[in-house]
C-alpha positions in Angstrom: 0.0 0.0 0.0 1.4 3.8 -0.8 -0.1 6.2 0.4 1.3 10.2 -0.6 1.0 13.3 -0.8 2.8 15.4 -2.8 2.3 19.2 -4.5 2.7 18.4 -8.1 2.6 16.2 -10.8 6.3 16.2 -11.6 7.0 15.5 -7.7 4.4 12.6 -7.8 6.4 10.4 -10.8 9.8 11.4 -8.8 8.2 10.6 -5.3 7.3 7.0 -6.3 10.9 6.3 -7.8 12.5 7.1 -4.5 10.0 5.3 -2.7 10.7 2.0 -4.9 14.6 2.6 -4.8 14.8 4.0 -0.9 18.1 2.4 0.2 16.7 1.8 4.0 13.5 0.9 5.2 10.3 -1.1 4.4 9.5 -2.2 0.6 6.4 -0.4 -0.9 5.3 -3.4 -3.0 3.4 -6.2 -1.7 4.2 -8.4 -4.6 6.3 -9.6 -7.3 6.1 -11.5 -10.5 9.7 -13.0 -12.0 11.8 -9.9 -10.9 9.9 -8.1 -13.5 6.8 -6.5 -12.2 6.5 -5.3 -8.7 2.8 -4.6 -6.9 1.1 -2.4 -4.6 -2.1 -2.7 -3.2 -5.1 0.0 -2.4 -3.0 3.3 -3.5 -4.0 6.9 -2.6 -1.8 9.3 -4.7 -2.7 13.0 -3.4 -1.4 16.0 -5.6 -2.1 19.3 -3.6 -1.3 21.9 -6.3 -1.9 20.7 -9.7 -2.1 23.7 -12.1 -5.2 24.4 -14.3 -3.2 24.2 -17.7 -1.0 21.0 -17.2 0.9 19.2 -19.9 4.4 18.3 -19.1 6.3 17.3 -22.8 9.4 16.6 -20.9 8.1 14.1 -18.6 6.6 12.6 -21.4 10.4 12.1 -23.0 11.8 10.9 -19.9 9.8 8.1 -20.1 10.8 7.0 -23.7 7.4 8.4 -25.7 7.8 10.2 -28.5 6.0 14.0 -29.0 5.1 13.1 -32.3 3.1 9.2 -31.7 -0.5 9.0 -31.0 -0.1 7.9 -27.3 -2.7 10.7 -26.2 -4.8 10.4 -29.0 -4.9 6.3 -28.0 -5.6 6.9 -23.9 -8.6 9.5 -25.4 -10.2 7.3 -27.4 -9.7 4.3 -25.1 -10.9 5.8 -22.1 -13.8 8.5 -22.9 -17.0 8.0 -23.1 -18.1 11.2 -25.5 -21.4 10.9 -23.5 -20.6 10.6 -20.1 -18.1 13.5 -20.6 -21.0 15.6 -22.1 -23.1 14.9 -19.1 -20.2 16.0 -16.8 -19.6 18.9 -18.4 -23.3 19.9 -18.7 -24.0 19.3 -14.8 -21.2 21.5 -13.8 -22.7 24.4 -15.9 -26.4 23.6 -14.4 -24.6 24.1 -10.6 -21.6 26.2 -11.0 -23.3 29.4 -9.3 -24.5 26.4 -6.2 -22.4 27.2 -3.2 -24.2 24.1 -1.5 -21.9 20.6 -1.3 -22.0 18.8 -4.9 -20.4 16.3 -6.3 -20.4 15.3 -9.7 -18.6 12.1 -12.1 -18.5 10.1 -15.0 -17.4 6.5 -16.1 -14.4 5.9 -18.0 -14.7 3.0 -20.2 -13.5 0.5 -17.9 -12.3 -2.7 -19.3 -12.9 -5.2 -17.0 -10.2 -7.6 -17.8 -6.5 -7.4 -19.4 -3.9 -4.4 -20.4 -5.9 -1.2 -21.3 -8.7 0.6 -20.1 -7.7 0.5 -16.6 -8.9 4.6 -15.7 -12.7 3.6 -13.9 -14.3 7.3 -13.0 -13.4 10.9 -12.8 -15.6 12.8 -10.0 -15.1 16.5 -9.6 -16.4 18.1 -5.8 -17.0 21.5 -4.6 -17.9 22.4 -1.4 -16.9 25.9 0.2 -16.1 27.5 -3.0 -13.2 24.8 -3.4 -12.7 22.2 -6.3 -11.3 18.7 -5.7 -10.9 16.3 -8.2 -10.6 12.4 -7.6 -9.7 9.9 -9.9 -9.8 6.0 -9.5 -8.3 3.6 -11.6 -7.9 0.0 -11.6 -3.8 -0.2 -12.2 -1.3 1.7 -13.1 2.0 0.9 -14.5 4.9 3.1 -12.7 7.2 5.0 -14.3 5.9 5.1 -18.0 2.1 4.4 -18.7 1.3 6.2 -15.8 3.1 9.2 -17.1 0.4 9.4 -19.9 -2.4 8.7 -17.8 -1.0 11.8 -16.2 -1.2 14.1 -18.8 -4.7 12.8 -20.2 -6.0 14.0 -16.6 -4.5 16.8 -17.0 -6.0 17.3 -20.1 -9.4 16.7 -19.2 -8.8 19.1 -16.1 -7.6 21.8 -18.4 -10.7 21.4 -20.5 -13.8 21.2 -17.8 -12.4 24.9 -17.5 -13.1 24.7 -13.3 -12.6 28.3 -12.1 -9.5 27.7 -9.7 -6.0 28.1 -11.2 -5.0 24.8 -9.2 -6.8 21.4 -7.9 -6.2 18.5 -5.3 -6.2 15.9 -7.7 -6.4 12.1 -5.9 -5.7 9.0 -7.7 -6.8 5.9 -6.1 -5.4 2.8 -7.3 -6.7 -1.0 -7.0 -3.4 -1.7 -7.7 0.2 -0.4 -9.1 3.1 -2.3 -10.6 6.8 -1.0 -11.2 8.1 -2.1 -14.2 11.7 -3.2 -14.6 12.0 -2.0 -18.0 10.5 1.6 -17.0 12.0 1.8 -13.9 15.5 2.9 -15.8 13.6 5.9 -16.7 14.3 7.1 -13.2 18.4 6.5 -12.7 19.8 9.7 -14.7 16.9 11.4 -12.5 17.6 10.3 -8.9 20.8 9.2 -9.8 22.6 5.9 -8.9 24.3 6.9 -5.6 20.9 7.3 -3.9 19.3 4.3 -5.0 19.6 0.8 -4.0 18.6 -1.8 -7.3 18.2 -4.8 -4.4 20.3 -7.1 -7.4 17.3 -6.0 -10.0 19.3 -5.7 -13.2 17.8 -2.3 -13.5 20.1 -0.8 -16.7 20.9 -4.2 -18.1 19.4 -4.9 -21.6 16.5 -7.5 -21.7 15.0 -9.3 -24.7 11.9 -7.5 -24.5 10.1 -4.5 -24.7 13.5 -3.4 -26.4 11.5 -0.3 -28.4 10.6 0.9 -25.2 14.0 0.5 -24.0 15.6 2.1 -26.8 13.1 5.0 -26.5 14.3 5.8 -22.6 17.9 5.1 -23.8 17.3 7.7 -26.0 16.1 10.2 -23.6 18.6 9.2 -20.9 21.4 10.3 -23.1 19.8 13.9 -24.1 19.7 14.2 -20.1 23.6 13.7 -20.0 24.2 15.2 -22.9 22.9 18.2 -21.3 24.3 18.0 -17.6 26.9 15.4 -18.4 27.8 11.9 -17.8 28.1 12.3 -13.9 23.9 12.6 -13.8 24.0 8.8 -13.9 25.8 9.0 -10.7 24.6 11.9 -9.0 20.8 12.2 -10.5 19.3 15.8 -11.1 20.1 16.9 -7.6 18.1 16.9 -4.0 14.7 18.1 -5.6 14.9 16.8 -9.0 11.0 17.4 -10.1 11.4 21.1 -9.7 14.2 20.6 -12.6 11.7 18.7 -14.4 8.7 21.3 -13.8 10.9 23.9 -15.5 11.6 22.4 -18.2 15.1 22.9 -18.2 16.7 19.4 -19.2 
C-alpha cells in the first residue's frame, strides 16, 4: 500500500521512484512476479497543487514516448465515453453558481479484464467554493504508462475549465506495478548513488520491450548530454521534479 502526498505532478512520478529505490527501510510493494513486475495494493496518490493548464512534454520524454506518436490520442479514445463527458460537463454548468456541497462524475470506459482501459471514474467536488478532483483507476503501470495517464488527466482538467487556477487531484489505485524496464527511466533522475537496485538488473538490456528501452535510452542520453555523464551517478540533484517542472533538461 502507498499512500502520498505530494504538490505536483512532476513531484508525484519522482516521489514513487524514490519510494521504490529508498536504500533503508520497508519495501512499498506487496508483490512480485519473475523480478519483473512489482505490486502495490489499495494506493492513494494525493497532488495538492496541480495547475489548471498542465501538460508536461518533458516528462513525457523521460519516459521514452515520442511528441510526435498518437499515445494521447490512443488513452482518449480508449478511455472517454463522448457521453458521459458531455453529461459532466453539462451538470457543472447547471450548478456552477450552487455554493451548496455537490459532487459530480462520469465513467471511464473500464475494461474489465487485461492491459488497457484500466482509468474507472473521474468525480469532480465542490464544497466551500473549493474544487477537488478524484480519480480512480484499476492499475497503473509506474514509471511510464502512468506518465500518460497523467497528462490525459491533466487534459481533461484543463478542459472542464473549473474556475480555480490549481486542484487537489487524488488518484486511487486497486493496484500499481513497477516495471523493470521503465523503472530505468528514473536512474539519470535520482541518480545511482541514492538508489539501491536490491540485485534487479535495472540498466541491463533485456529481450523484450526493447523499443521501449531504446526510446528511454534515448532520452537518458539527451539528459547527460545536457548535464553530463556524472547525472547517472549523481541524478538531477536533492529536488529533481522542480528541474523537471521547468523544463530545463
Amino acid at each position: 500500500m502507498i499512500n502520498m502526498t505530494v504538490e505536483s505532478p512532476e513531484q508525484l512520478w519522482v516521489a514513487l521512484g524514490v519510494a521504490f529505490f529508498k536504500p533503508k527501510g520497508p519495501s512499498i510493494t506487496d508483490y512480485e512476479i519473475a523480478k519483473r513486475r512489482f505490486f502495490s495494493f489499495n494506493n492513494v496518490l494525493t497532488v495538492n497543487n496541480w495547475p489548471k493548464h498542465w501538460n508536461n512534454p518533458l516528462l513525457f520524454d523521460i519516459v521514452g514516448y515520442s511528441s510526435t506518436g498518437t499515445k494521447m490520442n490512443i488513452l482518449r479514445n480508449t478511455y472517454l465515453n463522448r457521453d458521459n463527458w458531455g453529461d459532466l460537463h453539462g451538470a457543472l454548468e447547471e450548478f456552477k453558481d450552487m455554493d451548496s456541497i455537490k459532487t459530480f462524475g462520469m465513467n471511464f470506459n473500464l475494461k474489465p479484464q487485461g492491459k488497457g482501459g484500466c482509468l474507472a471514474s473521474f468525480h469532480v467536488m465542490k464544497y466551500d467554493g473549493q474544487v477537488d478532483i478524484v480519480v480512480h483507476m484499476k492499475v497503473a503501470e509506474i514509471p511510464r504508462k502512468f506518465v500518460g495517464d497523467l497528462i490525459f488527466i491533466g487534459q481533461l482538467i484543463e478542459e472542464l475549465d473549473l474556475p480555480q487556477e490549481s486542484y487537489r487531484v487524488t488518484f486511487m489505485l486497486s493496484s500499481l506495478y513497477f516495471s523493470i524496464i521503465g523503472l530505468r527511466a528514473y536512474v539519470p533522475i535520482i541518480g545511482r548513488n541514492s538508489m539501491d537496485y536490491r540485485g534487479l538488473p535495472i540498466e541491463e538490456p533485456r529481450n523484450y520491450q526493447v523499443s521501449v528501452q531504446q526510446m528511454i535510452g534515448k532520452a537518458t542520453r539527451k539528459l547527460m548530454d545536457r548535464f553530463d555523464v556524472d547525472i547517472m551517478d549523481k541524478g538531477l540533484g536533492m529536488e529533481p521534479y522542480k528541474i523537471i517542472e521547468k523544463g530545463r533538461v
